[in-house]
TILUM-933200 format. One record per residue (C-alpha): x negated, y negated, z; residue number from 1. Coordinates in nm, 4 decimals, padded with zeros to 6 digits, always signed. Layout:
@X: X, Y: Y, Z: Z, pos: NUM .
...
***
This chain:
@X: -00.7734, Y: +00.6225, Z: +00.2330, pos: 1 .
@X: -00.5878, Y: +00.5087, Z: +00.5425, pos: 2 .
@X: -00.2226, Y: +00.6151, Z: +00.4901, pos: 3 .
@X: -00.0240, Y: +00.4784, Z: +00.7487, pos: 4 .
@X: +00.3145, Y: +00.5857, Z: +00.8670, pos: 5 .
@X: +00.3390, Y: +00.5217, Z: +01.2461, pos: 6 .
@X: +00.6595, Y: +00.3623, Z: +01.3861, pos: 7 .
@X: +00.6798, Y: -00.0352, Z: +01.4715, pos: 8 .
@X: +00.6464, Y: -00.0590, Z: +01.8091, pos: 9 .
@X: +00.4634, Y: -00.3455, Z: +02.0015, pos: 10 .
@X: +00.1599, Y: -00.1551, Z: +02.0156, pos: 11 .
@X: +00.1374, Y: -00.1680, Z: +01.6365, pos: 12 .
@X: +00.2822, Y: -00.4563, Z: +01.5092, pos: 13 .
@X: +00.0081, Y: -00.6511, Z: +01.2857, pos: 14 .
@X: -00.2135, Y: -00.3487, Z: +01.3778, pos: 15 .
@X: -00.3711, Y: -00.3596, Z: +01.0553, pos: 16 .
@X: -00.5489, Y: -00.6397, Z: +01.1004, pos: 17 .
@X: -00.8823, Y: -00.8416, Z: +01.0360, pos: 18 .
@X: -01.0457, Y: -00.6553, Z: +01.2487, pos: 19 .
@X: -00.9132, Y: -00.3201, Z: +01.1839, pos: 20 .
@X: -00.9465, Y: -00.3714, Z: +00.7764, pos: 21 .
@X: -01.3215, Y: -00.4631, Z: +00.9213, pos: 22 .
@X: -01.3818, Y: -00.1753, Z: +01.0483, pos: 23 .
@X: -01.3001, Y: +00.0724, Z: +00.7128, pos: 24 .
@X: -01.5866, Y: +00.1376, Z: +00.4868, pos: 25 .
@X: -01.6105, Y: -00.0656, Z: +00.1987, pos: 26 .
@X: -01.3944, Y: +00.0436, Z: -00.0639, pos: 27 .
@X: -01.1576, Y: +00.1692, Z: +00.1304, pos: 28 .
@X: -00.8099, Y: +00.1814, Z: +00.0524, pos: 29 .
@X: -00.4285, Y: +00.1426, Z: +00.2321, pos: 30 .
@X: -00.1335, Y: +00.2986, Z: +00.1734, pos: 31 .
@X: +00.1464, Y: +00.1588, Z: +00.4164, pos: 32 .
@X: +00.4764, Y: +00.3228, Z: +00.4275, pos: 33 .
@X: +00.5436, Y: +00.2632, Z: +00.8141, pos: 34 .
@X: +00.6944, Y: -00.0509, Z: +00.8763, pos: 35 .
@X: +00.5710, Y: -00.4068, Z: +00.6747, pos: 36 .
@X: +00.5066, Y: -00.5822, Z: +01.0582, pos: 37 .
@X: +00.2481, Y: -00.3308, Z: +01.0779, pos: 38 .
@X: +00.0349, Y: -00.5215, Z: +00.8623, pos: 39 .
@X: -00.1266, Y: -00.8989, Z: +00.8842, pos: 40 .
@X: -00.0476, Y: -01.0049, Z: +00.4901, pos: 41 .
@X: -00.2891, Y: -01.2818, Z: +00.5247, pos: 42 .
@X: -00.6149, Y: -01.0194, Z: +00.6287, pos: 43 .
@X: -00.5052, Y: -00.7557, Z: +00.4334, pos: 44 .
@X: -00.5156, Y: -01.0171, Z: +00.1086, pos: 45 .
@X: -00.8561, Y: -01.1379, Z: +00.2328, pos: 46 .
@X: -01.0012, Y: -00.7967, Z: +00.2273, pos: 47 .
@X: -00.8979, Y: -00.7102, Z: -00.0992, pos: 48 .
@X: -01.0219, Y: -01.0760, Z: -00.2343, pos: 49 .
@X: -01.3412, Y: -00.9890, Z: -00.1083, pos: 50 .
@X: -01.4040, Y: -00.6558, Z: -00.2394, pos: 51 .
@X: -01.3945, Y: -00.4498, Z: +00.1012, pos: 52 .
@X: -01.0587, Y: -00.2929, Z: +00.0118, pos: 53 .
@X: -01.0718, Y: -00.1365, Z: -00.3175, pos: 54 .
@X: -00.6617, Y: -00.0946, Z: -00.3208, pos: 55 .
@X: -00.3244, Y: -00.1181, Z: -00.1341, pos: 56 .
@X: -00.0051, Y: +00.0672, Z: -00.1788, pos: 57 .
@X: +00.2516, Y: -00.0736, Z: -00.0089, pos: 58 .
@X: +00.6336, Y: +00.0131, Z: +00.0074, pos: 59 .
@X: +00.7177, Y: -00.1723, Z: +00.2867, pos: 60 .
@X: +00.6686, Y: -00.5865, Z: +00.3286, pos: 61 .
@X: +00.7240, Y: -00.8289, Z: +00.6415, pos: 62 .
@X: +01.0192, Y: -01.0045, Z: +00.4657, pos: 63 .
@X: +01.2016, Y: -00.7386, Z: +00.2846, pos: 64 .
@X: +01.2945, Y: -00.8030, Z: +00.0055, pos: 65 .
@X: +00.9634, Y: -00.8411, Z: -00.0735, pos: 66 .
@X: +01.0314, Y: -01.2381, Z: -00.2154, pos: 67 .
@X: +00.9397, Y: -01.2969, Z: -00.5543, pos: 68 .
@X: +00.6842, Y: -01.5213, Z: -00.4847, pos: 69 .
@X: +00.5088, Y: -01.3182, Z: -00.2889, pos: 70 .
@X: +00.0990, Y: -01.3082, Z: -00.3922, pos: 71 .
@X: +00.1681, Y: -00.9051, Z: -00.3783, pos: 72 .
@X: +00.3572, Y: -00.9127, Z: -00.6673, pos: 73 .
@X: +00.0641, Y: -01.0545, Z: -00.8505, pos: 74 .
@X: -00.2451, Y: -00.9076, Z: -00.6730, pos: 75 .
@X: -00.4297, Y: -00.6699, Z: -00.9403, pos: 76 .
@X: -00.5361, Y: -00.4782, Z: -00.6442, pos: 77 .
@X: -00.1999, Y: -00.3811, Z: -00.4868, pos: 78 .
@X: +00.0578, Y: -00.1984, Z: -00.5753, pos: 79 .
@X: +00.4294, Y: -00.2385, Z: -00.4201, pos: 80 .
@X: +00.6720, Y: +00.0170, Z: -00.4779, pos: 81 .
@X: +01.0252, Y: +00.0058, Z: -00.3877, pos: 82 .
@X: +01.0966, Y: +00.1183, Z: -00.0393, pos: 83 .
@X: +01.3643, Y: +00.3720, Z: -00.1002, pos: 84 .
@X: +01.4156, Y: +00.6387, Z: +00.1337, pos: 85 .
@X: +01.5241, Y: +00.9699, Z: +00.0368, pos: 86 .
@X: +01.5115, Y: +01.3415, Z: +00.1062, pos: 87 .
@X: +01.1911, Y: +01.4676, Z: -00.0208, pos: 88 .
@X: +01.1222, Y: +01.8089, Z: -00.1908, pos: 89 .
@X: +00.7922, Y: +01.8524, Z: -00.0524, pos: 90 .
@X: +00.7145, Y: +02.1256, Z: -00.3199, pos: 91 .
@X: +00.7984, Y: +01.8737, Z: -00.6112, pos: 92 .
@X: +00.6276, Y: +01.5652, Z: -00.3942, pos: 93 .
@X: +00.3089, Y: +01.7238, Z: -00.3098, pos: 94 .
@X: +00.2442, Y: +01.8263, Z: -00.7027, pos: 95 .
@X: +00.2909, Y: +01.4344, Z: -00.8013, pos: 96 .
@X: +00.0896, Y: +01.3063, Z: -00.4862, pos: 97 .
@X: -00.1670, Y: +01.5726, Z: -00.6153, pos: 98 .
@X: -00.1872, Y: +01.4510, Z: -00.9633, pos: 99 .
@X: -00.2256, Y: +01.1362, Z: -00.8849, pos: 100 .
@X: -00.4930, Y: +01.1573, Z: -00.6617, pos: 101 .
@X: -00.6707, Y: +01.3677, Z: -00.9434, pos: 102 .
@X: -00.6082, Y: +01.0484, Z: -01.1753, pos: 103 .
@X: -00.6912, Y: +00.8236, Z: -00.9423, pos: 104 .
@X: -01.0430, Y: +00.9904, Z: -00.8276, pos: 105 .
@X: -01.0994, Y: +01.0524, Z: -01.2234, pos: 106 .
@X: -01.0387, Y: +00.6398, Z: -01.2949, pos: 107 .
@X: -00.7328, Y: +00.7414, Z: -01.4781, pos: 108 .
@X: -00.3913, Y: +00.5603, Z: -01.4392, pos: 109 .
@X: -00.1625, Y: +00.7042, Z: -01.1879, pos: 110 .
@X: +00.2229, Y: +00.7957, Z: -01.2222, pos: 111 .
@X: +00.5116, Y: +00.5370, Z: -01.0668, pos: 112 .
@X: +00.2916, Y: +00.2323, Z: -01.0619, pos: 113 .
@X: +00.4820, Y: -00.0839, Z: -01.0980, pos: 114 .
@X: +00.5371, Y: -00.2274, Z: -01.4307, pos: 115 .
@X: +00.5485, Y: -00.5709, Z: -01.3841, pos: 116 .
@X: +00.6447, Y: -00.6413, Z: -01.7765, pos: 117 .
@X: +00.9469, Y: -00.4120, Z: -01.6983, pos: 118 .
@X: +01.0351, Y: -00.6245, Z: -01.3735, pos: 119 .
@X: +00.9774, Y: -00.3471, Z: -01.1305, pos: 120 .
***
């Protein structure tokens, strides 16, 4: 799981690229919560259409808001979460990131994925 969270600077804008998202092994899986121009929508679509990238979690988007046509929305493979920035408990936060990667490794459903029948 690549979990990125670096700053947008010109150095990493559309640094998770084709060739980066190449060089993961397959089933792999991105979490961005740095900056959406970090990311090349177009590869990062590709690789998940192909297999290589088993998931994305993404809570920040190149246009923001992310628009509602946006193939995101509707990719089985990704999940977009509201960017909404907050202080953070780290005690409470670390128990929910820790159940959810139990879930997750176990092929269980995790918590706070987006309900699309619900609109969010």
């Amino acid at each position: 799981i690549v979990i990125n969270l670096l700053p947008l600077t010109p150095e990493t804008r559309g640094l998770v690229d084709a060739a980066f998202l190449a060089q993961l092994p397959p089933g792999a899986a991105l979490v961005n919560f740095g900056r959406g121009a970090h990311v090349v929508d177009a590869d990062l679509l590709a690789a998940l259409d192909r297999g290589h990238l088993r998931e994305a979690v993404l809570d920040v988007y190149a246009t923001e808001p992310l628009p509602p046509q946006h193939p995101f929305w509707r990719h089985p493979r990704v999940t977009v979460l509201p960017h909404a920035a907050a202080l953070t408990d780290p005690r409470s936060a670390s128990a929910v990131v820790a159940a959810n990667l139990r879930a997750w490794r176990a092929g269980q459903p995790v918590a706070f994925r987006v309900d699309r029948t619900r609109g969010y």
